[in-house]
mmJSON file of the N, C-alpha and C atoms, coordinates in Angstrom:
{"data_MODEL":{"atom_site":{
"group_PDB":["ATOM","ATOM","ATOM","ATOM","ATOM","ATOM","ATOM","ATOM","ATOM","ATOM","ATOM","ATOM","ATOM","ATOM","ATOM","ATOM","ATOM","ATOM","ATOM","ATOM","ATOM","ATOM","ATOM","ATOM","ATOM","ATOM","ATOM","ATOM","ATOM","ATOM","ATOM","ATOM","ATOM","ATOM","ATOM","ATOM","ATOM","ATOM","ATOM","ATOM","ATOM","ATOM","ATOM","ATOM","ATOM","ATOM","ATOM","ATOM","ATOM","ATOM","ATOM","ATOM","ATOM","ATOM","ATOM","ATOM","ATOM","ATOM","ATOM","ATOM","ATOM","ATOM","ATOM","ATOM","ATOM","ATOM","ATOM","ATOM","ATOM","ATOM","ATOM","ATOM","ATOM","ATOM","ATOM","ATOM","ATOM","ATOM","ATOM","ATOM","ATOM","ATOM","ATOM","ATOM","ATOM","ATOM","ATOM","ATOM","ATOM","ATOM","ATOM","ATOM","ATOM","ATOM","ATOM","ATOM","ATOM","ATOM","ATOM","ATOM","ATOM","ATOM","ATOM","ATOM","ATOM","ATOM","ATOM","ATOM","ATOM","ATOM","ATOM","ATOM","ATOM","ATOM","ATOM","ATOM","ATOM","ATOM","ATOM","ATOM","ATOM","ATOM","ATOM","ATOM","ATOM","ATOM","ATOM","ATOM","ATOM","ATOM","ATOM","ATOM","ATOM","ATOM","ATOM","ATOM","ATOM","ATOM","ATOM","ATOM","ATOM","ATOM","ATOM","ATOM","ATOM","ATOM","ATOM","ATOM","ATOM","ATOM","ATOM","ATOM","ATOM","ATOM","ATOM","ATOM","ATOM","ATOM","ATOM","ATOM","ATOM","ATOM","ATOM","ATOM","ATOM","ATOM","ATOM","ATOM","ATOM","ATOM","ATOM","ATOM","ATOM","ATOM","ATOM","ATOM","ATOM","ATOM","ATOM","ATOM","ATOM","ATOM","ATOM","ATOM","ATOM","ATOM","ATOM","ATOM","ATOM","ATOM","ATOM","ATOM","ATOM","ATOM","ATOM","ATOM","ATOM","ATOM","ATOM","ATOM","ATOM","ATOM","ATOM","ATOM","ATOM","ATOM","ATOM","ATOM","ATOM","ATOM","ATOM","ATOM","ATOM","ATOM","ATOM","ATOM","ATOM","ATOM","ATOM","ATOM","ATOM","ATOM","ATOM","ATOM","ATOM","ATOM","ATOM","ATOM","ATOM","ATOM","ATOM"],
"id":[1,2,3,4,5,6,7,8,9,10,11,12,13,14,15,16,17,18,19,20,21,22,23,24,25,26,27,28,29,30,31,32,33,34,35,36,37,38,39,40,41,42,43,44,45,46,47,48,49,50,51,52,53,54,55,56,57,58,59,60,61,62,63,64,65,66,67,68,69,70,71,72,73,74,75,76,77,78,79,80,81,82,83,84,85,86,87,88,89,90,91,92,93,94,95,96,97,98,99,100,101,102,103,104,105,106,107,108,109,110,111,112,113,114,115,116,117,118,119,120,121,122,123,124,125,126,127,128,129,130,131,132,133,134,135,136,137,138,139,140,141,142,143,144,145,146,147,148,149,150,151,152,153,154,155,156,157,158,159,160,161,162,163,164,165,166,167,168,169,170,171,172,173,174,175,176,177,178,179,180,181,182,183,184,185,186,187,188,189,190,191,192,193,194,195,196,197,198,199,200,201,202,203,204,205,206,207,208,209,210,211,212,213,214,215,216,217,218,219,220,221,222,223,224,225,226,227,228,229,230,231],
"type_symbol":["N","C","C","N","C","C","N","C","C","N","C","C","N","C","C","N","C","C","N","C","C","N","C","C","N","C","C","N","C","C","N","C","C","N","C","C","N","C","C","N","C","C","N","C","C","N","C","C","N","C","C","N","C","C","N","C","C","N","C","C","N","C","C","N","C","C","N","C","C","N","C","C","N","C","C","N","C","C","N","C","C","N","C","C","N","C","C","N","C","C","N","C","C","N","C","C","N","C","C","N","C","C","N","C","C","N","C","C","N","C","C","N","C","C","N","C","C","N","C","C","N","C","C","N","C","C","N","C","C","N","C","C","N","C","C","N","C","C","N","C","C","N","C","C","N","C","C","N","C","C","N","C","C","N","C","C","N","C","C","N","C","C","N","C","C","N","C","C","N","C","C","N","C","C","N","C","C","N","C","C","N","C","C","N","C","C","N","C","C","N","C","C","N","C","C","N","C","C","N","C","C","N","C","C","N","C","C","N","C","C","N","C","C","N","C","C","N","C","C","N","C","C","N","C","C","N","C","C","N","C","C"],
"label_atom_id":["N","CA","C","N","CA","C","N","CA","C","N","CA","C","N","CA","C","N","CA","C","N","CA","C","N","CA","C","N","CA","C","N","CA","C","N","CA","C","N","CA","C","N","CA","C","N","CA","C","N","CA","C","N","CA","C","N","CA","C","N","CA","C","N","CA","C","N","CA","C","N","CA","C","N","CA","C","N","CA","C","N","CA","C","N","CA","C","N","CA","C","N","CA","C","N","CA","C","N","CA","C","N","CA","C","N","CA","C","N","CA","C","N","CA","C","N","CA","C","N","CA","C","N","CA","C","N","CA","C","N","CA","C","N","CA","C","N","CA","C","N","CA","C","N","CA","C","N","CA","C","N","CA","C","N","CA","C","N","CA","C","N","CA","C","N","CA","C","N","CA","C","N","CA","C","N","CA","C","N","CA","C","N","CA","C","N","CA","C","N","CA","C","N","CA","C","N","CA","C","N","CA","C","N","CA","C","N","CA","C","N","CA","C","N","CA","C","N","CA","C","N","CA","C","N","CA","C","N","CA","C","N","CA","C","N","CA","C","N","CA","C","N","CA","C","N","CA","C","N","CA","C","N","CA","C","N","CA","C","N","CA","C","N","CA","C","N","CA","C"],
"label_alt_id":[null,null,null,null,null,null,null,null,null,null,null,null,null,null,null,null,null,null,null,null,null,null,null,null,null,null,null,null,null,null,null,null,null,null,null,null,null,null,null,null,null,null,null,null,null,null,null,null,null,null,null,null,null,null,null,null,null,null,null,null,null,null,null,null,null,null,null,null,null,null,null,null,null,null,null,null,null,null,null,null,null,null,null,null,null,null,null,null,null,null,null,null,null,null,null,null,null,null,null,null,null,null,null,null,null,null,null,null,null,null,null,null,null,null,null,null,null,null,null,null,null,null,null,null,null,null,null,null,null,null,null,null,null,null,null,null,null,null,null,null,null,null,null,null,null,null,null,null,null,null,null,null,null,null,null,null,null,null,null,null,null,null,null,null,null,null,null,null,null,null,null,null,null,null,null,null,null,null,null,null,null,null,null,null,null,null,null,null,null,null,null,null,null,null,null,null,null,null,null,null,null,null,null,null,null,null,null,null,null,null,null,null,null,null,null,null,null,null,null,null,null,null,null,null,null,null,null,null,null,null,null],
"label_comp_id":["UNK","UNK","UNK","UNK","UNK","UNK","UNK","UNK","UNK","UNK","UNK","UNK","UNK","UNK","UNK","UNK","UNK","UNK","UNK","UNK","UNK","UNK","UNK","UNK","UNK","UNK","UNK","UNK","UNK","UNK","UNK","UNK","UNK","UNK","UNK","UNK","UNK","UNK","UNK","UNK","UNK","UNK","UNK","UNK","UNK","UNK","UNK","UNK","UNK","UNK","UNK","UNK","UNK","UNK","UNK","UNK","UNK","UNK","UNK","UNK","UNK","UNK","UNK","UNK","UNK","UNK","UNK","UNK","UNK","UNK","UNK","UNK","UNK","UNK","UNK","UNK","UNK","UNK","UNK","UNK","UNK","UNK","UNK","UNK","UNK","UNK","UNK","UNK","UNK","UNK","UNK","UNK","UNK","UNK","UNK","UNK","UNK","UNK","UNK","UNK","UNK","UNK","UNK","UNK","UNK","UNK","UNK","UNK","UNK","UNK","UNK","UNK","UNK","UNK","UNK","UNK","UNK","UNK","UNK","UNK","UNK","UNK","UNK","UNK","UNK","UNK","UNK","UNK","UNK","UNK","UNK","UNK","UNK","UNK","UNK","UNK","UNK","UNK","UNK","UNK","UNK","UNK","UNK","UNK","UNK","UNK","UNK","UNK","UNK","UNK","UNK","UNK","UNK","UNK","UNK","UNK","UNK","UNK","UNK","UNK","UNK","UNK","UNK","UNK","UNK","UNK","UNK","UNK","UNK","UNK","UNK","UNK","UNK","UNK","UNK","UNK","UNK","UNK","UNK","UNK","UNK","UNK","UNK","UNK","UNK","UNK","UNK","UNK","UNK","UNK","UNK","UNK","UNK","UNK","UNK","UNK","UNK","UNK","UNK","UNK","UNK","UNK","UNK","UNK","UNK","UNK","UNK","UNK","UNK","UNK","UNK","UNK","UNK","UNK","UNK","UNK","UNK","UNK","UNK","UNK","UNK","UNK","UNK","UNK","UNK","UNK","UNK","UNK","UNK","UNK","UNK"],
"label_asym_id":["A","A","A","A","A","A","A","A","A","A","A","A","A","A","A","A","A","A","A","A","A","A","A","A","A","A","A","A","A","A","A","A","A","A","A","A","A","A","A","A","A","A","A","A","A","A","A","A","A","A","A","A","A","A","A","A","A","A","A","A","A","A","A","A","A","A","A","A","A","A","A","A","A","A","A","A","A","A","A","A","A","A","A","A","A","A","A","A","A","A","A","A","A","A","A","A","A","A","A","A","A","A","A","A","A","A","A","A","A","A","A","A","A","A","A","A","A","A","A","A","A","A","A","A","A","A","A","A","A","A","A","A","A","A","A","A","A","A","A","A","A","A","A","A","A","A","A","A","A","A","A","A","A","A","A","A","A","A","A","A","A","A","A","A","A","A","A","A","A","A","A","A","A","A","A","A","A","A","A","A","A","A","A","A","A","A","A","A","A","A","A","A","A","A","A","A","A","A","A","A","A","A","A","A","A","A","A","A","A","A","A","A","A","A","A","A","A","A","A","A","A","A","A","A","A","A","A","A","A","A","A"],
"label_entity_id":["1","1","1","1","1","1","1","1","1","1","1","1","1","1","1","1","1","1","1","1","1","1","1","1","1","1","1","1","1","1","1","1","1","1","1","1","1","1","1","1","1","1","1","1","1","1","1","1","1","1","1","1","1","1","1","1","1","1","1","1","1","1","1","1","1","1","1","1","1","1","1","1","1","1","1","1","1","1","1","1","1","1","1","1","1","1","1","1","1","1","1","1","1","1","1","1","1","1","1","1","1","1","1","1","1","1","1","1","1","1","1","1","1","1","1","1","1","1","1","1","1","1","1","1","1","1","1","1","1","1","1","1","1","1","1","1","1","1","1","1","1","1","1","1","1","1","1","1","1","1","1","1","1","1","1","1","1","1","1","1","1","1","1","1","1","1","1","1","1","1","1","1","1","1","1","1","1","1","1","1","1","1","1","1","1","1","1","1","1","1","1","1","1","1","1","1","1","1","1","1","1","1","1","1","1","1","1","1","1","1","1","1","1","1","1","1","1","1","1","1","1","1","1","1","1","1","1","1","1","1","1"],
"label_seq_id":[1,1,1,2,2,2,3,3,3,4,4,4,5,5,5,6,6,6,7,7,7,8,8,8,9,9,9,10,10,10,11,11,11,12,12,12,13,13,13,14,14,14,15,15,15,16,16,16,17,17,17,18,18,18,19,19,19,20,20,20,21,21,21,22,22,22,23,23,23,24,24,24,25,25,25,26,26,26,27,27,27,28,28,28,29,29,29,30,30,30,31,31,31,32,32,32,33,33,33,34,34,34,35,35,35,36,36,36,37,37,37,38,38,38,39,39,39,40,40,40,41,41,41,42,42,42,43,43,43,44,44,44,45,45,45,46,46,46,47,47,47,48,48,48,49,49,49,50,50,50,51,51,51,52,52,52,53,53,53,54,54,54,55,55,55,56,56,56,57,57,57,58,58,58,59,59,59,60,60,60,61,61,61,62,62,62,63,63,63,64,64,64,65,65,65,66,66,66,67,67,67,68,68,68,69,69,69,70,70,70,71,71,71,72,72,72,73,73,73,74,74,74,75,75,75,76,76,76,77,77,77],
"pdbx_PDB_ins_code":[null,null,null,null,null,null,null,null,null,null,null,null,null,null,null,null,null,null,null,null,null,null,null,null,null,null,null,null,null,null,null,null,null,null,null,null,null,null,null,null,null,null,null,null,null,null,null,null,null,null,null,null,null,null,null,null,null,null,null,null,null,null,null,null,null,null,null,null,null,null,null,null,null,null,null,null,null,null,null,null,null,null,null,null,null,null,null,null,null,null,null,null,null,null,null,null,null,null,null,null,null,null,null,null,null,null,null,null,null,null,null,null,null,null,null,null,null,null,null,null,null,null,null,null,null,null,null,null,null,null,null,null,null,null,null,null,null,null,null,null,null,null,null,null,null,null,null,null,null,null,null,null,null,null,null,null,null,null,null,null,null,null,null,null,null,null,null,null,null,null,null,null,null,null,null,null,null,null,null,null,null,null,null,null,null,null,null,null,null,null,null,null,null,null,null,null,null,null,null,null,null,null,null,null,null,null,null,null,null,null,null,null,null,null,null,null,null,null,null,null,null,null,null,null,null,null,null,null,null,null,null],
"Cartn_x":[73.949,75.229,75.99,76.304,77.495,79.295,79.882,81.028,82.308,83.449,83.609,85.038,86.234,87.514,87.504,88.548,89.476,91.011,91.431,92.387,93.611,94.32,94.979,96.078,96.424,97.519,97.968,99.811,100.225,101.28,101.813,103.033,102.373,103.108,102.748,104.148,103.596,104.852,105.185,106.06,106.858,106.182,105.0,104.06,103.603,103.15,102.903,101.486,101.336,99.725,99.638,98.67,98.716,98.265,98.917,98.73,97.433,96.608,95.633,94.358,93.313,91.916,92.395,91.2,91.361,90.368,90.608,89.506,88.83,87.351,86.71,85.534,85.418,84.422,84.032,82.588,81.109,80.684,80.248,79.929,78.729,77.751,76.844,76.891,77.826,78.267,79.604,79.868,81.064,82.156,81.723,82.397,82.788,82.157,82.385,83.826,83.45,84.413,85.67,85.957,86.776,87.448,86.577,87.476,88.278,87.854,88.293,89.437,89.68,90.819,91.701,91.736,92.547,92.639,92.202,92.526,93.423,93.694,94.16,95.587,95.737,96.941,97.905,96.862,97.957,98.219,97.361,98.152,99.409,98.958,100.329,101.787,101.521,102.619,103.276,101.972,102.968,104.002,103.777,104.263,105.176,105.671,106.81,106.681,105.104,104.821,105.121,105.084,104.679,104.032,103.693,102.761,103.62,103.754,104.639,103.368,103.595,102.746,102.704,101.378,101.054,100.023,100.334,99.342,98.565,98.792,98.537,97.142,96.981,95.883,95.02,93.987,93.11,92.393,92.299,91.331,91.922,93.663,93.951,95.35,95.572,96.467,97.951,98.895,100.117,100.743,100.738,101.38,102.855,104.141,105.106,106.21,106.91,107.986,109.443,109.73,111.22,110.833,110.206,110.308,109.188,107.87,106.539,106.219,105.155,104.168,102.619,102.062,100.52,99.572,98.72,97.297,96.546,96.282,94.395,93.85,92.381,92.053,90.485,89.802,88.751,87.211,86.511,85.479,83.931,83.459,82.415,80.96,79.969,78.704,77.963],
"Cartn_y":[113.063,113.606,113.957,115.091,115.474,115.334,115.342,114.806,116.249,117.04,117.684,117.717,117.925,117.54,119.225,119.936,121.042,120.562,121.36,120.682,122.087,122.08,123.445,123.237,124.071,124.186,125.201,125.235,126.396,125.838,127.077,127.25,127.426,127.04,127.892,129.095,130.474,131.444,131.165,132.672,132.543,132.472,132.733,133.236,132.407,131.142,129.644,129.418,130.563,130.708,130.188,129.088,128.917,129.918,130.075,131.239,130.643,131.266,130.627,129.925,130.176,129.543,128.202,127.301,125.97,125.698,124.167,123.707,123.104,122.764,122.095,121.415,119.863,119.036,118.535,118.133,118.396,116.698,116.002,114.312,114.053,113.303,113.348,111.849,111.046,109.378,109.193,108.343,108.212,107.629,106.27,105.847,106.641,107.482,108.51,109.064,110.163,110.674,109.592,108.922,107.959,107.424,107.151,106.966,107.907,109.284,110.028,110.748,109.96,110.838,109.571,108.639,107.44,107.911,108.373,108.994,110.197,110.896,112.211,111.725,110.304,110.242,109.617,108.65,107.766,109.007,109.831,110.861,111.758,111.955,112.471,112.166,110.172,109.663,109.678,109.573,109.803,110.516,111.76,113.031,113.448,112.062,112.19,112.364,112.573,112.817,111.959,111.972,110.566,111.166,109.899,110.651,110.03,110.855,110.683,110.58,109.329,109.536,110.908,110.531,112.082,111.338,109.937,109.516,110.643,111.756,112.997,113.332,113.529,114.364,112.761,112.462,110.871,111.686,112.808,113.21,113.717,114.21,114.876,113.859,113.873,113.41,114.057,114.007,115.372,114.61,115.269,114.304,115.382,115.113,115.871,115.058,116.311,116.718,116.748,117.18,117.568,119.039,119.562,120.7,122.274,121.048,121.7,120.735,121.33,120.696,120.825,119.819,120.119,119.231,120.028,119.088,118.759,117.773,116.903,117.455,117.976,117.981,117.169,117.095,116.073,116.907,117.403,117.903,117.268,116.597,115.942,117.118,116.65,117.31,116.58],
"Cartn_z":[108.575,108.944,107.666,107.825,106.796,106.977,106.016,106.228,105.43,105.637,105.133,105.377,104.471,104.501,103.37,104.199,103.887,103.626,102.363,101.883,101.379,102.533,101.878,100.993,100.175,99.04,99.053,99.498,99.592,100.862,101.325,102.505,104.04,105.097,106.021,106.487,106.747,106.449,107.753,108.026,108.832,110.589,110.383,111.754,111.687,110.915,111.148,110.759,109.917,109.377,107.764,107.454,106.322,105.536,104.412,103.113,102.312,102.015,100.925,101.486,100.947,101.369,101.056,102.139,101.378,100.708,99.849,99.548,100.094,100.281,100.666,99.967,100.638,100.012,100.946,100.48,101.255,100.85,101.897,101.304,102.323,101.649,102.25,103.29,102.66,103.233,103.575,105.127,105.5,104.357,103.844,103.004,101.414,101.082,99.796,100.316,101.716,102.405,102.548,102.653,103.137,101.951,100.968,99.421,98.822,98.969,98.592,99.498,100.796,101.569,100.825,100.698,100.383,99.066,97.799,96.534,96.989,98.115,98.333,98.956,99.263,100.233,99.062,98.132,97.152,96.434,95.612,95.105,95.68,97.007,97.307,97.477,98.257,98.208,96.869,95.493,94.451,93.94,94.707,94.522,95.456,96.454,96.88,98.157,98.887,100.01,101.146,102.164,102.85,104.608,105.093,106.425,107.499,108.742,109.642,110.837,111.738,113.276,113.841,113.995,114.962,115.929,117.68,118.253,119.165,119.053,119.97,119.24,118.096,117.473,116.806,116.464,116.343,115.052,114.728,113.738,112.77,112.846,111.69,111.369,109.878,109.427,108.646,109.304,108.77,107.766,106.373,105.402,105.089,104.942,104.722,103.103,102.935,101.885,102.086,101.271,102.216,102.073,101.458,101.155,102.012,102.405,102.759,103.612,104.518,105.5,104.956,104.964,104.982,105.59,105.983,106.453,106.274,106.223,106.12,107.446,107.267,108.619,108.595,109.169,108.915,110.032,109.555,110.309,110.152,111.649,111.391,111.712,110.968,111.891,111.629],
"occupancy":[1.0,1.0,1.0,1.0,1.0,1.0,1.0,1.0,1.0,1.0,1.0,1.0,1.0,1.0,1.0,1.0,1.0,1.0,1.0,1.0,1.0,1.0,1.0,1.0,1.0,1.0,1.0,1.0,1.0,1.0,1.0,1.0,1.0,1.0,1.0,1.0,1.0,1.0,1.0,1.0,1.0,1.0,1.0,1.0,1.0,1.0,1.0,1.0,1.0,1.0,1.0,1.0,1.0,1.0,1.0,1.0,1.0,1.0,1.0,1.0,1.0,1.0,1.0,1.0,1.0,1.0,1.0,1.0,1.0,1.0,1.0,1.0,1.0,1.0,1.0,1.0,1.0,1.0,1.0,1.0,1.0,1.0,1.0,1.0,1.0,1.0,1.0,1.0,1.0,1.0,1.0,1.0,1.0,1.0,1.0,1.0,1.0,1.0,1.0,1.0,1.0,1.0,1.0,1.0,1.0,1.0,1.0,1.0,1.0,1.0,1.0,1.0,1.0,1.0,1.0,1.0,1.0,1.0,1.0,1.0,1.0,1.0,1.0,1.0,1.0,1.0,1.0,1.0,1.0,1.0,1.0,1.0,1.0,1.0,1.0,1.0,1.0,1.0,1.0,1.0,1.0,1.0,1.0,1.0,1.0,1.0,1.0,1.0,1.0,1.0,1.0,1.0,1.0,1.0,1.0,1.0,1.0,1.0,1.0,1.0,1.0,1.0,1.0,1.0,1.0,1.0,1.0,1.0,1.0,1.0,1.0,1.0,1.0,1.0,1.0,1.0,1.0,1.0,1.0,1.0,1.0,1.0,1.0,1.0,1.0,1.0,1.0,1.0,1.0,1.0,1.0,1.0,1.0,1.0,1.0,1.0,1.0,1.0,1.0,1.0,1.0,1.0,1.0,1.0,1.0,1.0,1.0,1.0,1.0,1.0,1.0,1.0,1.0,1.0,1.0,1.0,1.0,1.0,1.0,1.0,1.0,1.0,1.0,1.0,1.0,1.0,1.0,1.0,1.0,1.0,1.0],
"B_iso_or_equiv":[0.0,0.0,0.0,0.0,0.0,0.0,0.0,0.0,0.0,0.0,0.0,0.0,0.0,0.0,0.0,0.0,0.0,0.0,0.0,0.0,0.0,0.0,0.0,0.0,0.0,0.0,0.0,0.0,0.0,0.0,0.0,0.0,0.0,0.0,0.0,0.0,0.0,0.0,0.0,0.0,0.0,0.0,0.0,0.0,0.0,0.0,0.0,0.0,0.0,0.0,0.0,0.0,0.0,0.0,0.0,0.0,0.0,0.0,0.0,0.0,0.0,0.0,0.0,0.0,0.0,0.0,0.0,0.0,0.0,0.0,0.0,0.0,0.0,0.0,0.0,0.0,0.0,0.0,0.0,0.0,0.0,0.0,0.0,0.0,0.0,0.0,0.0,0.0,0.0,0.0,0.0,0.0,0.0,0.0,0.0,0.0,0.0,0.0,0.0,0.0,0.0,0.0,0.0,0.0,0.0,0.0,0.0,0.0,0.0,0.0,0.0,0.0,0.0,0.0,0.0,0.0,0.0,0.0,0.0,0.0,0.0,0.0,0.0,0.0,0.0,0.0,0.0,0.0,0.0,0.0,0.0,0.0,0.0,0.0,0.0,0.0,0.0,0.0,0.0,0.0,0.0,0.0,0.0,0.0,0.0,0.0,0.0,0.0,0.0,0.0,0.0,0.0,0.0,0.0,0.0,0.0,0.0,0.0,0.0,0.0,0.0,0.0,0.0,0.0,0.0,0.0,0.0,0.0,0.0,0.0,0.0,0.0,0.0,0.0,0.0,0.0,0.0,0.0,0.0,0.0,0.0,0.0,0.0,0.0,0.0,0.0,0.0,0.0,0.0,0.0,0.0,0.0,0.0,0.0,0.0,0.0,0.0,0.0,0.0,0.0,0.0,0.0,0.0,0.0,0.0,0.0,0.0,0.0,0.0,0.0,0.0,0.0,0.0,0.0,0.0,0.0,0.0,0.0,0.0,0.0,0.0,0.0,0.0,0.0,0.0,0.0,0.0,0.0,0.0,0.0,0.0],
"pdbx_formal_charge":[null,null,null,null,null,null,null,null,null,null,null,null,null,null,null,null,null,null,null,null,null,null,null,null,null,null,null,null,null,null,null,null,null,null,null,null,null,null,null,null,null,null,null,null,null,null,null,null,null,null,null,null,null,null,null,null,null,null,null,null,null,null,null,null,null,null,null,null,null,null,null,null,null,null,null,null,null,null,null,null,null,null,null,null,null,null,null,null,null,null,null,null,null,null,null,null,null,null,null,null,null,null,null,null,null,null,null,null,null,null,null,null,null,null,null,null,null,null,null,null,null,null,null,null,null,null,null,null,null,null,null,null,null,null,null,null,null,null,null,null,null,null,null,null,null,null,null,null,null,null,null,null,null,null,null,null,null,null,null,null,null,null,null,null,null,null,null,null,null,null,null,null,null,null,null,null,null,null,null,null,null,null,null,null,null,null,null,null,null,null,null,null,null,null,null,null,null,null,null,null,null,null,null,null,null,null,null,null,null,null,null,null,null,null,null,null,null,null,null,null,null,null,null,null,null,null,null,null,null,null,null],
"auth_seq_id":[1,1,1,2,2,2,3,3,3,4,4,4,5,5,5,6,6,6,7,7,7,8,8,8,9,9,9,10,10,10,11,11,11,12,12,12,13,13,13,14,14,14,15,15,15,16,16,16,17,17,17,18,18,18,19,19,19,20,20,20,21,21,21,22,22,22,23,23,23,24,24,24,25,25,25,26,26,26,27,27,27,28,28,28,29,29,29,30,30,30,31,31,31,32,32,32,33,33,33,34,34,34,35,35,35,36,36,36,37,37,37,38,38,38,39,39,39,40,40,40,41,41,41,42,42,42,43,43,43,44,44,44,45,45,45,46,46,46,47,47,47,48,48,48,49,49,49,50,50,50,51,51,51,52,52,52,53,53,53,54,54,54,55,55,55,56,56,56,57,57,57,58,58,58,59,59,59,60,60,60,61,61,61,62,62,62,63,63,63,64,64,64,65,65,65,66,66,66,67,67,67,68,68,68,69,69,69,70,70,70,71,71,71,72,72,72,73,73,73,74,74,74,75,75,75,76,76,76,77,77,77],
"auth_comp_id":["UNK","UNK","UNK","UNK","UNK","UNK","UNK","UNK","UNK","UNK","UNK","UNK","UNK","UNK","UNK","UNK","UNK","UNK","UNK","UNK","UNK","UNK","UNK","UNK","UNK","UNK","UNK","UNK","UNK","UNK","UNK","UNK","UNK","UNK","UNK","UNK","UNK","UNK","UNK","UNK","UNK","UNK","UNK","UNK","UNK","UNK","UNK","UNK","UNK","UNK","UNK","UNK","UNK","UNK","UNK","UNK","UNK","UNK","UNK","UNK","UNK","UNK","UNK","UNK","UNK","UNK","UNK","UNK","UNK","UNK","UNK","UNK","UNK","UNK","UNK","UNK","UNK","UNK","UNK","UNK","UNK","UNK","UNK","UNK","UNK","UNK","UNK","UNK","UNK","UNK","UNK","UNK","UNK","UNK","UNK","UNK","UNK","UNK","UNK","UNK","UNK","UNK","UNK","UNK","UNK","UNK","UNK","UNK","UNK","UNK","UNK","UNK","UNK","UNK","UNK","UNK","UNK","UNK","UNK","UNK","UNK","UNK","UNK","UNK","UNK","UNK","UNK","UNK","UNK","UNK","UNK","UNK","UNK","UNK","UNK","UNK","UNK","UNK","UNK","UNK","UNK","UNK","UNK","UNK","UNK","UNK","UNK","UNK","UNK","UNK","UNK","UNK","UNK","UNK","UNK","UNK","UNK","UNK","UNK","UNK","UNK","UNK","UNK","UNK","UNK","UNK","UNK","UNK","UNK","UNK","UNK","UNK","UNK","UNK","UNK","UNK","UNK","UNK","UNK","UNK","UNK","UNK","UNK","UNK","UNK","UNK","UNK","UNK","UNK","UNK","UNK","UNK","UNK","UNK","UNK","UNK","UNK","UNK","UNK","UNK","UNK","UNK","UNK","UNK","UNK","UNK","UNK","UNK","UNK","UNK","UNK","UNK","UNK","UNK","UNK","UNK","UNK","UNK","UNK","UNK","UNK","UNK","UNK","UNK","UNK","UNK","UNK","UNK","UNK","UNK","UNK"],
"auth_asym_id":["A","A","A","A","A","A","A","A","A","A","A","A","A","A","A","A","A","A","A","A","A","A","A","A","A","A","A","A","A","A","A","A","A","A","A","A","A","A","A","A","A","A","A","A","A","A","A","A","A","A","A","A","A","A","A","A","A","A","A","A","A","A","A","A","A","A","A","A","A","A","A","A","A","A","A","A","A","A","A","A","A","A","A","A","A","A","A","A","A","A","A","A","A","A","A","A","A","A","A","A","A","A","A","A","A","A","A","A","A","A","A","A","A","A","A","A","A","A","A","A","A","A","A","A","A","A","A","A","A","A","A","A","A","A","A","A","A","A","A","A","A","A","A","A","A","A","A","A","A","A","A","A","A","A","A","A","A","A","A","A","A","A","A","A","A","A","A","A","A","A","A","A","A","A","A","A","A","A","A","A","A","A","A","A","A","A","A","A","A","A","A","A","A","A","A","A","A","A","A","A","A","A","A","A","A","A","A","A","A","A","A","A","A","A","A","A","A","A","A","A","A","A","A","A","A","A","A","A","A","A","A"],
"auth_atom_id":["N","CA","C","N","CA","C","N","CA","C","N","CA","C","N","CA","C","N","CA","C","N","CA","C","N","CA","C","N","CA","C","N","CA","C","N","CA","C","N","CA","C","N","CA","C","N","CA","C","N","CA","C","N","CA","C","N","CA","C","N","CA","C","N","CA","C","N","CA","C","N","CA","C","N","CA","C","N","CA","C","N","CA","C","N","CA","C","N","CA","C","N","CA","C","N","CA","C","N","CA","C","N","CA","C","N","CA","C","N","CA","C","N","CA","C","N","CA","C","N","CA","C","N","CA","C","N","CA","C","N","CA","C","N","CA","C","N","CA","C","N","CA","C","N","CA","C","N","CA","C","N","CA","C","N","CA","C","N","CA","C","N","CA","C","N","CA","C","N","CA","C","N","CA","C","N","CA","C","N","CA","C","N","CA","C","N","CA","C","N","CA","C","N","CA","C","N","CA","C","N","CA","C","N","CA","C","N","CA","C","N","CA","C","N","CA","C","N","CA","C","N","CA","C","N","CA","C","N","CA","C","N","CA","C","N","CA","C","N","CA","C","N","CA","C","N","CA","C","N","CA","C","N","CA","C","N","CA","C","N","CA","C","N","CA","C","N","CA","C"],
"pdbx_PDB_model_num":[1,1,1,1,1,1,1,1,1,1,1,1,1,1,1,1,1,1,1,1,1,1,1,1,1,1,1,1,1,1,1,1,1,1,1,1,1,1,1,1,1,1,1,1,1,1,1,1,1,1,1,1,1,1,1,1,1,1,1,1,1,1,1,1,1,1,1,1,1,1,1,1,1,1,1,1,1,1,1,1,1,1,1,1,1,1,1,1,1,1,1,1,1,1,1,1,1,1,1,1,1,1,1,1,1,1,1,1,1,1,1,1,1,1,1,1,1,1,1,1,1,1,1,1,1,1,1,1,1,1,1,1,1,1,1,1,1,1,1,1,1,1,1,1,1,1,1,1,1,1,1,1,1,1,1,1,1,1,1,1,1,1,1,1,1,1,1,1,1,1,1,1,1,1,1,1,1,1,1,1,1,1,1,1,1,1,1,1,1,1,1,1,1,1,1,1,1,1,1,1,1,1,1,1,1,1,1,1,1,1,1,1,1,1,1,1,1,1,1,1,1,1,1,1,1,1,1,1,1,1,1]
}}}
């Protein structure tokens, strides 16, 4: 099984479409994947971020700003 986390950077405009390709990384082990979303969240809280409940959606995580919205999204195969 592969493991793969898209990571966008950038705005979403006015039509609610994010601007900009994302990045993506490719892990061949759950736990690799899993260290590295936890390296992606402390960095952000550093940066002022923080993550608000979302019990509606179980797979994606909404981290916010005062300023921007962005998403973790998490895709298994």
């Amino acid at each position: 099984m592969k493991y793969f986390i898209q990571v966008y950077d950038g705005e979403i405009n006015g039509h609610g479409e994010k601007e900009g390709l994302p990045t993506e990384y490719q892990y061949e082990f759950e736990q690799e994947m899993l260290k590295h979303v936890n390296d992606l969240k402390n960095d952000l809280r550093e940066k002022g971020w923080w993550e608000r409940e979302t019990p509606e959606v179980s797979q994606t995580s909404f981290l916010s700003s005062e300023d921007l919205d962005a998403e973790l999204r998490f895709k298994f195969e």
